[in-house]
N, C-alpha and C positions, 0 to 999 in steps of 0.2 A: 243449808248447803254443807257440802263436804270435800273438804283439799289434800292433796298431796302437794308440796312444796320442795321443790327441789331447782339447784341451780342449770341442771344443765337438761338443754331440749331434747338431745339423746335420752336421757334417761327418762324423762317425761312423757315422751312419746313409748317408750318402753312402758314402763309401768299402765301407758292409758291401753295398750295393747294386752297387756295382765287382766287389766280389767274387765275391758272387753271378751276375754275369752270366758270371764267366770271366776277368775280369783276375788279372793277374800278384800274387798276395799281398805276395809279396818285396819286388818292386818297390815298390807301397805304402807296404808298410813303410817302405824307405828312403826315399821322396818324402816321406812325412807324419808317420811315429810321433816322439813325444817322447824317447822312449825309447832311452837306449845300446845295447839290443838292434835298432834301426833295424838299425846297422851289419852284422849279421848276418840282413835280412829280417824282423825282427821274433822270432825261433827264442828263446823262453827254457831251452830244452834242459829236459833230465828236471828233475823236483822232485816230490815226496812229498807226502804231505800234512800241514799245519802250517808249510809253509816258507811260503806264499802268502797273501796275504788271503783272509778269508772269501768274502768275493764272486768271486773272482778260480774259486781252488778251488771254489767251488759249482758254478759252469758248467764245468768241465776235467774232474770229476769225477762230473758225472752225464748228460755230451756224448758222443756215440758219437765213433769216428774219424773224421774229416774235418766232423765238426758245428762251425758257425759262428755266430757271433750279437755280440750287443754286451752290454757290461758296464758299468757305473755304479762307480766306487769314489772315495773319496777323492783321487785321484792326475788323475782324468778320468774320458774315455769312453773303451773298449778293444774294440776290434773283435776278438774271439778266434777263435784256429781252434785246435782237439783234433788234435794232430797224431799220437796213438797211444792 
C-alpha cells in the first residue's frame, strides 16, 4: 500500500480528488504526506496483517488492487492506494 498523510480532511479529500483525476500519486506524496514514507512516494512496502492499524488494515485488506480512498486514524487523514 501507498499513503499520503496529512492533518486536515480538506485537504485529504483534496488530494484524493488529484488523484482520482490522474495525477501523479508519487508525486503527491512527496509534496504533501507527513510521512517518512513521503521520501519514497508515499510506498509502505509489503506488511501482513496485525503489523498496521486497525483502520489502516481494514481498507488495504478488503480494497481490490489499484482501490483508492481515504482513511481517518489517530495519526491523521490518509489518502490510500492498494498497490497489490
Amino acid at each position: 500500500a501507498s499513503h499520503i498523510l496529512v492533518r486536515d480532511e480538506g485537504l485529504a479529500r483534496e488530494l484524493l480528488n488529484k488523484v482520482l483525476e490522474g495525477e501523479c500519486f508519487e508525486e503527491l506524496a512527496k509534496q504533501h504526506s507527513k510521512c517518512p514514507s513521503a521520501r519514497k512516494g508515499g510506498d509502505l512496502g509489503w506488511f501482513k496483517r496485525g503489523r498496521m492499524i486497525k483502520e489502516f488494515e481494514k481498507f488495504c485488506f478488503s480494497s481490490k488492487k489499484g482501490g483508492v480512498g481515504l482513511v481517518k486514524t489517530q495519526f491523521g487523514w490518509h489518502v490510500m492506494r492498494v498497490l497489490s
